[in-house]
MDTraj code that builds the backbone (N, CA, C; nanometers):
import mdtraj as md
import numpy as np

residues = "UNK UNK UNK UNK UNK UNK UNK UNK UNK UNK UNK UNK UNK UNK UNK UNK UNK UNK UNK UNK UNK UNK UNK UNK UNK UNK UNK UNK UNK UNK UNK UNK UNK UNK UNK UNK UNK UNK UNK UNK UNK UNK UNK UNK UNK UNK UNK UNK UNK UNK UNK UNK UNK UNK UNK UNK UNK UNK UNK UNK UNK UNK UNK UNK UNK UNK UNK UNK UNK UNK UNK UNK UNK UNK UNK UNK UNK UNK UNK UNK UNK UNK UNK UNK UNK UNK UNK UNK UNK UNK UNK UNK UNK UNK UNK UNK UNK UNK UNK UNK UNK UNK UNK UNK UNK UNK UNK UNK UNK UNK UNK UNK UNK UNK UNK UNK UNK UNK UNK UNK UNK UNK UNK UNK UNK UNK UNK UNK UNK UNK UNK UNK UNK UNK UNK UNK UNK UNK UNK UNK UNK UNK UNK UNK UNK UNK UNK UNK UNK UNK UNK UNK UNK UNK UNK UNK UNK UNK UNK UNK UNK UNK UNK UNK".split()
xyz = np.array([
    [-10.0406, 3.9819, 0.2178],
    [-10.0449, 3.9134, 0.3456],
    [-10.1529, 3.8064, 0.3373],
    [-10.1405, 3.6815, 0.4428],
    [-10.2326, 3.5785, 0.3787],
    [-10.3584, 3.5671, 0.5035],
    [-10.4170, 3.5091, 0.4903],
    [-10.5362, 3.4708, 0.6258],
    [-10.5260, 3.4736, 0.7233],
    [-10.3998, 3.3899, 0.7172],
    [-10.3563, 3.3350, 0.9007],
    [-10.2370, 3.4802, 0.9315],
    [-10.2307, 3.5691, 0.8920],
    [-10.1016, 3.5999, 0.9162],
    [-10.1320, 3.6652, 1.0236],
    [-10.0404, 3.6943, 1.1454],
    [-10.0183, 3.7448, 1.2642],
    [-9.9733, 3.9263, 1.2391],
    [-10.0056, 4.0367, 1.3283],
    [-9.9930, 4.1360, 1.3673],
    [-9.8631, 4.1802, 1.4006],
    [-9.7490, 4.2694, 1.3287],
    [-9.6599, 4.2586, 1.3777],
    [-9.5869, 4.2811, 1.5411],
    [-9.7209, 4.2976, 1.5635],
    [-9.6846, 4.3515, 1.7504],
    [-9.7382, 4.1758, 1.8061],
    [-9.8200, 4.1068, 1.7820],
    [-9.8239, 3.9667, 1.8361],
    [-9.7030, 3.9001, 1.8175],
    [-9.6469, 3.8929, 1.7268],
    [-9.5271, 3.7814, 1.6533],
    [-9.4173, 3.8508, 1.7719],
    [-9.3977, 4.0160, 1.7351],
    [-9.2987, 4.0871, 1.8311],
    [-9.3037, 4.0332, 1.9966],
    [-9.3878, 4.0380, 1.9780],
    [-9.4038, 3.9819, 2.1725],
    [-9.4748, 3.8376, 2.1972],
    [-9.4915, 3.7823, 2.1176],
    [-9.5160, 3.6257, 2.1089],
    [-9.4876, 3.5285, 2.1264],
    [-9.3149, 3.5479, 2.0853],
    [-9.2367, 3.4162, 2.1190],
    [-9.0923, 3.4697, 2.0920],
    [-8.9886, 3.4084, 2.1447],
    [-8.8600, 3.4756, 2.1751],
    [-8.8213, 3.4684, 2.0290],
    [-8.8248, 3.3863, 1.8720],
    [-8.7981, 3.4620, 1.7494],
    [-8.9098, 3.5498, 1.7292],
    [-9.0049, 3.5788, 1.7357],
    [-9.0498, 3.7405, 1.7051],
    [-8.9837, 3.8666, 1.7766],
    [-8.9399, 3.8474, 1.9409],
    [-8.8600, 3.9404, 1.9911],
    [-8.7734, 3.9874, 1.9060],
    [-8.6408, 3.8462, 1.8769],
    [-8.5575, 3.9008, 1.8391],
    [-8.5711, 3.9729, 1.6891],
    [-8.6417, 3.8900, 1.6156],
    [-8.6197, 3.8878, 1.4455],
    [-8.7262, 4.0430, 1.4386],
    [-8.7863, 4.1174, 1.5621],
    [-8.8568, 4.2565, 1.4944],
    [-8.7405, 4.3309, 1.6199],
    [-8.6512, 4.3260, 1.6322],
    [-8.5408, 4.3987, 1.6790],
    [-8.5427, 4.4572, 1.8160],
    [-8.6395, 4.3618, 1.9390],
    [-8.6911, 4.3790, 2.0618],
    [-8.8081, 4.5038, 2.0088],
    [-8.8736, 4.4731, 1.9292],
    [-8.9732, 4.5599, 1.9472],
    [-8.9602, 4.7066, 1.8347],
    [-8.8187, 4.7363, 1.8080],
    [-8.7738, 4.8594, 1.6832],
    [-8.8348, 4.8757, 1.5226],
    [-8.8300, 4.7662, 1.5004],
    [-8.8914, 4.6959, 1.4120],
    [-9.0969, 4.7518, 1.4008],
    [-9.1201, 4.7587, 1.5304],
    [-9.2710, 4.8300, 1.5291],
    [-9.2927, 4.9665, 1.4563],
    [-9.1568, 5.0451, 1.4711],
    [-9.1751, 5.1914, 1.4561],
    [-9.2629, 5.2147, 1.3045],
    [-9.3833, 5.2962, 1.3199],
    [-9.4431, 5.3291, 1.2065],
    [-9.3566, 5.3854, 1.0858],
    [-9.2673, 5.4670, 1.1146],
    [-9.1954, 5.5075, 1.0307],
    [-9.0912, 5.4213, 1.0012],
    [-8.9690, 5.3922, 0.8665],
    [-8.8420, 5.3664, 0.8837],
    [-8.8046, 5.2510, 0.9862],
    [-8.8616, 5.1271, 1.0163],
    [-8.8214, 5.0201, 1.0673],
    [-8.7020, 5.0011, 1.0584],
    [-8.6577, 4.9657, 0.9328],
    [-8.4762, 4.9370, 0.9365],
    [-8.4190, 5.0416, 0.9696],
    [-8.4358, 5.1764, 0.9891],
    [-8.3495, 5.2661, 1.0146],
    [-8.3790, 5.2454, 1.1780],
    [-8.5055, 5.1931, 1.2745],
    [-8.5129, 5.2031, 1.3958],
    [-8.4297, 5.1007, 1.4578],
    [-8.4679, 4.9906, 1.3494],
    [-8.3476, 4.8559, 1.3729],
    [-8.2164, 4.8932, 1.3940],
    [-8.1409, 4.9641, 1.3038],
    [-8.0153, 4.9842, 1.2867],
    [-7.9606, 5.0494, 1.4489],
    [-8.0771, 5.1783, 1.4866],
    [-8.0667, 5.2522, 1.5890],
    [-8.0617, 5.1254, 1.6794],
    [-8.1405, 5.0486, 1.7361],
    [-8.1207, 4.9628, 1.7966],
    [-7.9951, 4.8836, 1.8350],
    [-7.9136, 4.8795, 1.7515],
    [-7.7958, 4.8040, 1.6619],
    [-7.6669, 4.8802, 1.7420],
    [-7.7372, 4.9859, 1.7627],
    [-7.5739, 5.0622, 1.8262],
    [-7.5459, 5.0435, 1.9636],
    [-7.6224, 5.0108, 2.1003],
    [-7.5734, 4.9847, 2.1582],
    [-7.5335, 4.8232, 2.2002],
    [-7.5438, 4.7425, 2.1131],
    [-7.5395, 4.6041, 2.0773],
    [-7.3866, 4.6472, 2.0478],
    [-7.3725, 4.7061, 1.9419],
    [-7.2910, 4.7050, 1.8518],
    [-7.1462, 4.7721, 1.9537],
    [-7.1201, 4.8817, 2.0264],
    [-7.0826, 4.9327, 2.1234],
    [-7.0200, 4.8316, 2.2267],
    [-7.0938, 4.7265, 2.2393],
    [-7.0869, 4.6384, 2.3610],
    [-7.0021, 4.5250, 2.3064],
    [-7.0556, 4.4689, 2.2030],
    [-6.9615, 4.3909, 2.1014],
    [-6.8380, 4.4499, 2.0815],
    [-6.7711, 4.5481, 2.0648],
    [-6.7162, 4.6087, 2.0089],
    [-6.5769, 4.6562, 2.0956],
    [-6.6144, 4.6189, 2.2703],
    [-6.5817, 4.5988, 2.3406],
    [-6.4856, 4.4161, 2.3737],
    [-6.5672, 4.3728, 2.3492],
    [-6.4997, 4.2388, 2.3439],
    [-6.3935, 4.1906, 2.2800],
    [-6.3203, 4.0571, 2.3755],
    [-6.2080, 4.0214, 2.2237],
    [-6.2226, 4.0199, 2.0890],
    [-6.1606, 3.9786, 2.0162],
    [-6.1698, 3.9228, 1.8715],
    [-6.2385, 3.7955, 1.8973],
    [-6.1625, 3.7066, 1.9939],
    [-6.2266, 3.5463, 2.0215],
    [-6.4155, 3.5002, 2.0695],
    [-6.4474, 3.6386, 2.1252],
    [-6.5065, 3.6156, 2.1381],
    [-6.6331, 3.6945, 2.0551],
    [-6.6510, 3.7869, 1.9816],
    [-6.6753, 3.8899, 1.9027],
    [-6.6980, 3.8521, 1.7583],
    [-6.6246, 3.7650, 1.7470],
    [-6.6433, 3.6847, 1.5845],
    [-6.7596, 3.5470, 1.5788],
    [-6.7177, 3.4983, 1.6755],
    [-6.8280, 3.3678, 1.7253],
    [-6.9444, 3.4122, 1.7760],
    [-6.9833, 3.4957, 1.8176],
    [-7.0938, 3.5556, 1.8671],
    [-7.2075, 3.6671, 1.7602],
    [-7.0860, 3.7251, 1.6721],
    [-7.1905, 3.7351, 1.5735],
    [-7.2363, 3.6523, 1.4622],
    [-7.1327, 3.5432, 1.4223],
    [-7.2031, 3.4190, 1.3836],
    [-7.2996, 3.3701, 1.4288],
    [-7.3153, 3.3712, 1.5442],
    [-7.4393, 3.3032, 1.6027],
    [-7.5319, 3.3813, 1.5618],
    [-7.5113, 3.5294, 1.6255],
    [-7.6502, 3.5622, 1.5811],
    [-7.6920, 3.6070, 1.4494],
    [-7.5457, 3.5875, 1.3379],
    [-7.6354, 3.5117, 1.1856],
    [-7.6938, 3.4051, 1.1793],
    [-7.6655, 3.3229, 1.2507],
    [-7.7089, 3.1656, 1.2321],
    [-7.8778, 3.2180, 1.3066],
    [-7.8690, 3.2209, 1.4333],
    [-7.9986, 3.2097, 1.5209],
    [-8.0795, 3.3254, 1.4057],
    [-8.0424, 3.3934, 1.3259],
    [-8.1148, 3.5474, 1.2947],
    [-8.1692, 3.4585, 1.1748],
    [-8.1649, 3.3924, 1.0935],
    [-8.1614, 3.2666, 0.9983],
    [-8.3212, 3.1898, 1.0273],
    [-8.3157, 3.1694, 1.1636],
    [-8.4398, 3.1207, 1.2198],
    [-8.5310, 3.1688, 1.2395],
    [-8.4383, 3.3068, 1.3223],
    [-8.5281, 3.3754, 1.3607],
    [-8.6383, 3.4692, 1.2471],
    [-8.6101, 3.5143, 1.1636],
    [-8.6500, 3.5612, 1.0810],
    [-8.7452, 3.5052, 0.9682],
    [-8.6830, 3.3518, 0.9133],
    [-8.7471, 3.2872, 0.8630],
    [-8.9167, 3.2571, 0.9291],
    [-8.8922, 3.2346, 1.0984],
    [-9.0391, 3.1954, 1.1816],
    [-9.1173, 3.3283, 1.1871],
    [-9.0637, 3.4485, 1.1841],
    [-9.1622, 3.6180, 1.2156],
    [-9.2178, 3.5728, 1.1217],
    [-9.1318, 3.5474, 0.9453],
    [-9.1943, 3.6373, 0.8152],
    [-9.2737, 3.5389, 0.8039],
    [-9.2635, 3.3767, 0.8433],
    [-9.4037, 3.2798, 0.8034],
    [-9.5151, 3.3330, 0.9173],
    [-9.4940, 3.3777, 1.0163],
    [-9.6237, 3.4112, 1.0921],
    [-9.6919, 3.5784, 1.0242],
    [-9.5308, 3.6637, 0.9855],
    [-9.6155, 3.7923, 0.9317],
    [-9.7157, 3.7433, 0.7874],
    [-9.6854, 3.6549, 0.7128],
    [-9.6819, 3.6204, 0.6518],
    [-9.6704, 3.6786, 0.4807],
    [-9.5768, 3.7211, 0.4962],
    [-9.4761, 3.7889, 0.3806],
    [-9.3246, 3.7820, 0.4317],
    [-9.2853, 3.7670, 0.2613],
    [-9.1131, 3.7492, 0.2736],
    [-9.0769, 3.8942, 0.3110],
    [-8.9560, 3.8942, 0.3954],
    [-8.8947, 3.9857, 0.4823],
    [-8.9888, 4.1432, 0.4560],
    [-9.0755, 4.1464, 0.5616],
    [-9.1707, 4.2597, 0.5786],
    [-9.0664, 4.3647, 0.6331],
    [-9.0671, 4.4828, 0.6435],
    [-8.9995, 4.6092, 0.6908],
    [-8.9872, 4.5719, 0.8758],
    [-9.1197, 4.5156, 0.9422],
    [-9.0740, 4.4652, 1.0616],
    [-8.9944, 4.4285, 1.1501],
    [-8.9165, 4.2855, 1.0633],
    [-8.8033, 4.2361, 1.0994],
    [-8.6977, 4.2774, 1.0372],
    [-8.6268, 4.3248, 1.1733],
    [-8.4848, 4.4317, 1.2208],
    [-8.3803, 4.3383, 1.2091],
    [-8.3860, 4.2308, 1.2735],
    [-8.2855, 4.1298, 1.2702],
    [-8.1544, 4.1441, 1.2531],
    [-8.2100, 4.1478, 1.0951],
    [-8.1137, 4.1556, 0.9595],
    [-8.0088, 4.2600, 0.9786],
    [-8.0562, 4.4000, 0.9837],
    [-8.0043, 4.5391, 1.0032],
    [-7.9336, 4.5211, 1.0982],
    [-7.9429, 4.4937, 1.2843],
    [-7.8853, 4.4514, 1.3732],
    [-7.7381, 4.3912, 1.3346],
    [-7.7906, 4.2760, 1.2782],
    [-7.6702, 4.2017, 1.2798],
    [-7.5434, 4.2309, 1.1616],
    [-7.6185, 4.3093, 1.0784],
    [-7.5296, 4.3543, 0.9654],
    [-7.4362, 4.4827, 1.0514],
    [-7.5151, 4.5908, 1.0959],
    [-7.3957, 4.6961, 1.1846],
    [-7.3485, 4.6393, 1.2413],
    [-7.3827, 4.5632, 1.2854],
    [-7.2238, 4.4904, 1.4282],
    [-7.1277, 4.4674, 1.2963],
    [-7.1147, 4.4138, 1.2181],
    [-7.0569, 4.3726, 1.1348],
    [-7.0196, 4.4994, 1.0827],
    [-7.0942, 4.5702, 1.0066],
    [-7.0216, 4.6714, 0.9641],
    [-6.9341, 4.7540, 1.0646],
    [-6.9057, 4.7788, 1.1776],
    [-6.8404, 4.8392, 1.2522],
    [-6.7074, 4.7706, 1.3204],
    [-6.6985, 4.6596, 1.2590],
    [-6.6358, 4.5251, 1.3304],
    [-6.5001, 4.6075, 1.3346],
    [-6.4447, 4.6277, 1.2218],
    [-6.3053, 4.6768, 1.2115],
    [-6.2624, 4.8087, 1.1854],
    [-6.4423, 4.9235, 1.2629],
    [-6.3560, 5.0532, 1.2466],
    [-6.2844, 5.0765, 1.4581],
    [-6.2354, 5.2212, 1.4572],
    [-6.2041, 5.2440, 1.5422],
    [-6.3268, 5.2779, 1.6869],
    [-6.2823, 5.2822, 1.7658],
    [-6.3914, 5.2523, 1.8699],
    [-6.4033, 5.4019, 1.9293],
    [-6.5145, 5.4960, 1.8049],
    [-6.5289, 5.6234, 1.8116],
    [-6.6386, 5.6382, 1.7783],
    [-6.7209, 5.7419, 1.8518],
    [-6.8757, 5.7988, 1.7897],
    [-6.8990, 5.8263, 1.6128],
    [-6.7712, 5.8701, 1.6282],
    [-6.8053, 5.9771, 1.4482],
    [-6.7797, 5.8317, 1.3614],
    [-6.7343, 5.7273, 1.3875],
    [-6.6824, 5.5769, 1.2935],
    [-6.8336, 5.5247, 1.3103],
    [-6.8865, 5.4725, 1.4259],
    [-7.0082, 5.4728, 1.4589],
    [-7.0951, 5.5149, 1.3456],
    [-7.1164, 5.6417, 1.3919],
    [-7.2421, 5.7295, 1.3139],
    [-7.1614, 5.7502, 1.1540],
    [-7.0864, 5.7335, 1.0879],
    [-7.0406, 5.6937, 0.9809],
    [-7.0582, 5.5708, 0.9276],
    [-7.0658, 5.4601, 1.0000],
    [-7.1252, 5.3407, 0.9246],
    [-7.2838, 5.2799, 0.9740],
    [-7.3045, 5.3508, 1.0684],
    [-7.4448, 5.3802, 1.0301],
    [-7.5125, 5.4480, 0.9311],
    [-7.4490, 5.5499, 0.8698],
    [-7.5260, 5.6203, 0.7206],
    [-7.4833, 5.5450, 0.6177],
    [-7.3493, 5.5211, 0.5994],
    [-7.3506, 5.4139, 0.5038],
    [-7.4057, 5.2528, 0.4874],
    [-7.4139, 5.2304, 0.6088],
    [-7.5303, 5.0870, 0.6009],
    [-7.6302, 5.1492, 0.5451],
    [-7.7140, 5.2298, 0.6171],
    [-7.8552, 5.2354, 0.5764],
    [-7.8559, 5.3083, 0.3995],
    [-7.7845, 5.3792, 0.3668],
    [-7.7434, 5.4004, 0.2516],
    [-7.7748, 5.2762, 0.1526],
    [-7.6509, 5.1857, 0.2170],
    [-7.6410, 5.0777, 0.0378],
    [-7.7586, 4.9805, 0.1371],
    [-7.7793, 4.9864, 0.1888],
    [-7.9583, 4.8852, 0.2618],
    [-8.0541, 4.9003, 0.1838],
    [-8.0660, 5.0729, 0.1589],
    [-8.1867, 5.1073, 0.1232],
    [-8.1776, 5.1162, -0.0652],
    [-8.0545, 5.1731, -0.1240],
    [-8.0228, 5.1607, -0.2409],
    [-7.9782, 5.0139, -0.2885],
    [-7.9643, 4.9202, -0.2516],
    [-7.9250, 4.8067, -0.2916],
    [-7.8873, 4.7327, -0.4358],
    [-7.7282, 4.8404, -0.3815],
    [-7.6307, 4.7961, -0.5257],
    [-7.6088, 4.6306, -0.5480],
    [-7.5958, 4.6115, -0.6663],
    [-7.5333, 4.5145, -0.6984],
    [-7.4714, 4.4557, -0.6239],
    [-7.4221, 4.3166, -0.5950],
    [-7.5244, 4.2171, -0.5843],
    [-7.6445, 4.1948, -0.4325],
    [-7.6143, 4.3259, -0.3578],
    [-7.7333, 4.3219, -0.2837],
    [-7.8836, 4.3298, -0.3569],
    [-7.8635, 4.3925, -0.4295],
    [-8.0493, 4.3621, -0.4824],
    [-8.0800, 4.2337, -0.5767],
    [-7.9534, 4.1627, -0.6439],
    [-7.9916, 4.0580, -0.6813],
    [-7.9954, 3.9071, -0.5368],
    [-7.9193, 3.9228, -0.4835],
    [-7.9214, 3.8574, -0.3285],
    [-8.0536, 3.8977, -0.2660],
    [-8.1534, 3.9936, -0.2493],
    [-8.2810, 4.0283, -0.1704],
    [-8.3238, 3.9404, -0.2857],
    [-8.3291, 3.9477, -0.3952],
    [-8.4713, 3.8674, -0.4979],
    [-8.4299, 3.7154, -0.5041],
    [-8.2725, 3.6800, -0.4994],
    [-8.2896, 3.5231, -0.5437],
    [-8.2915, 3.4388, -0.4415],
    [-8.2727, 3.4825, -0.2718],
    [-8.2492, 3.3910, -0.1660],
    [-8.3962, 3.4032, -0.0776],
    [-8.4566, 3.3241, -0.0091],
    [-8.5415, 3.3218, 0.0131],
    [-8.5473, 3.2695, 0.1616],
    [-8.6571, 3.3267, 0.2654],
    [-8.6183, 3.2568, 0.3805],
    [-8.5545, 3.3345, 0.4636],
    [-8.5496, 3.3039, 0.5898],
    [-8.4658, 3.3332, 0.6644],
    [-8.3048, 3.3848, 0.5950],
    [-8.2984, 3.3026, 0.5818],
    [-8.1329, 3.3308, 0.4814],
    [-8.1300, 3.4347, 0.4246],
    [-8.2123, 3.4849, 0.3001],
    [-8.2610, 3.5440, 0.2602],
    [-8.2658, 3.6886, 0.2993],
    [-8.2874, 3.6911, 0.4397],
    [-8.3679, 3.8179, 0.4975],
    [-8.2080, 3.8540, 0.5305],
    [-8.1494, 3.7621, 0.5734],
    [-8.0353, 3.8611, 0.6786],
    [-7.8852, 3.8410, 0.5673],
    [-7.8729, 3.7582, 0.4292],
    [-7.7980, 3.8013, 0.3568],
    [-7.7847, 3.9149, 0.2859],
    [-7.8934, 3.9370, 0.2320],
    [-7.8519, 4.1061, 0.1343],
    [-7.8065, 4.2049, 0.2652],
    [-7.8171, 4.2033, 0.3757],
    [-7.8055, 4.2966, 0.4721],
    [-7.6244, 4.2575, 0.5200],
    [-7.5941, 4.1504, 0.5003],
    [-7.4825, 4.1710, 0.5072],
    [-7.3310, 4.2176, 0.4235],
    [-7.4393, 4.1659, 0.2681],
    [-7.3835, 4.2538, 0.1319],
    [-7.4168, 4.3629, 0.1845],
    [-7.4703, 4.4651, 0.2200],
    [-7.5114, 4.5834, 0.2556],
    [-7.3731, 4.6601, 0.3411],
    [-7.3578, 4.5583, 0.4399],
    [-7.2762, 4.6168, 0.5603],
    [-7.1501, 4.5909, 0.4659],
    [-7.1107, 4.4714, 0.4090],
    [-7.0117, 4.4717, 0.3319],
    [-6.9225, 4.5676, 0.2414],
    [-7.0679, 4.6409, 0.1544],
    [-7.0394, 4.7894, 0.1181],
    [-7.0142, 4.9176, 0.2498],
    [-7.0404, 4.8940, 0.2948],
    [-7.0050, 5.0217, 0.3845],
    [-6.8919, 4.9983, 0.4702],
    [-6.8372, 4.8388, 0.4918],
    [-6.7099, 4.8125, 0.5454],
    [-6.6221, 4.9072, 0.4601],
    [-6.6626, 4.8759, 0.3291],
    [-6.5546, 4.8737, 0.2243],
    [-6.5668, 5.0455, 0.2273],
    [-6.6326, 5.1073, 0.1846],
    [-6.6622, 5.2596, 0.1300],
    [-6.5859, 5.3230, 0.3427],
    [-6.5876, 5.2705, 0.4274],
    [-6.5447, 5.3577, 0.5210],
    [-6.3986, 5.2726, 0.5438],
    [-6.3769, 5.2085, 0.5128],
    [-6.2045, 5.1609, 0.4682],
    [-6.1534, 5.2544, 0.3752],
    [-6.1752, 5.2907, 0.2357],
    [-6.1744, 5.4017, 0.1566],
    [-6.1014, 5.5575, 0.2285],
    [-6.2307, 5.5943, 0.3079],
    [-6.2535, 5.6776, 0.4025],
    [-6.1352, 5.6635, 0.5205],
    [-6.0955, 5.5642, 0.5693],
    [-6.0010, 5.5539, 0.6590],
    [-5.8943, 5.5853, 0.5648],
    [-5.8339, 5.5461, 0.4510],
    [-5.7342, 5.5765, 0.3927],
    [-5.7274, 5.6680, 0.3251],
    [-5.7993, 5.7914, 0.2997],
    [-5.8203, 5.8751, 0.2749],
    [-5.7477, 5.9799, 0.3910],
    [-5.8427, 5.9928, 0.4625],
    [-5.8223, 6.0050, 0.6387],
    [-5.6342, 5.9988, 0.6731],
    [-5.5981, 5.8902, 0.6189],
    [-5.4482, 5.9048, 0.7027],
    [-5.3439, 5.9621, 0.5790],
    [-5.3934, 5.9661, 0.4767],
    [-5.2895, 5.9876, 0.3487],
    [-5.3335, 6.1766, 0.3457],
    [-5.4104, 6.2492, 0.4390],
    [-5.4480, 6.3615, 0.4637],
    [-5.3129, 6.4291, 0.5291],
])
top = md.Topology()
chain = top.add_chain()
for i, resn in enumerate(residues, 1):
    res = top.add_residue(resn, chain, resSeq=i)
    for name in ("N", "CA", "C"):
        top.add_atom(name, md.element.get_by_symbol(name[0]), res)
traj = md.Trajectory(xyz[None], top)
């Protein structure tokens, strides 16, 4: 961390990208940040999940795009590349990972273990994506390789599921 760097509870409540990019505050938890992030993530994710397609697809673009900013401005004030703090990332990856299961608790809490799973193990090419992108970008791409794997591994699981 460098001289100037900010407290992750100042940046969190500082300015509306620290809100968002430490996950309204989840992001503080002493323990497991991305796993508090993710928790965070579900009733976001719930609510989204609810919506059209039309409007549900454009809206989590955005908040890749805004999460881009947002993240990039926390980690120059935390001052380290993507600190455990900023949730952002995690947030916006479960919406995503849940995009195309069924609109059920147990699908839910199923791609919640598998996000945080390949998040925290970061297979191929998520762990080469965390080391070569940098930045904002950076922070909230390997997290969507992340959700990507767990789209895929509970698609698996769905077809498993009906060929039962």
């Amino acid at each position: 961390m460098n001289d100037t760097a900010s407290s992750p509870r100042k940046v969190a409540f500082g300015s509306v990208q620290g809100f968002f990019a430490l996950g309204f505050g989840s992001g503080l938890a002493p323990l497991a940040p991305g796993t508090a992030g993710t928790l965070a993530a579900v009733p976001l994710a719930v609510l989204m999940k609810l919506l059209p397609a039309v409007v549900f697809w454009p809206l989590l673009l955005l908040f890749f795009v805004a999460g881009i900013h947002f993240c990039d401005v926390a980690s120059r004030r935390l001052g380290q590349h993507d600190p455990g703090a900023i949730v952002w990332d995690e947030i916006v990856a479960y919406c995503l990972a849940v995009a195309f299961l069924p609109f059920h608790w147990a699908w839910f809490a199923a791609a919640f273990v598998l996000f945080r799973l390949f998040d925290i193990l970061k297979p191929w090419p998520v762990r080469l994506a965390d080391r070569r992108f940098k930045g904002g970008f950076g922070i909230m791409f390997d997290d969507i390789l992340a959700a990507a794997y767990a789209m895929l591994a509970l698609h698996i699981i769905g077809l498993i599921l009906q060929a039962a």
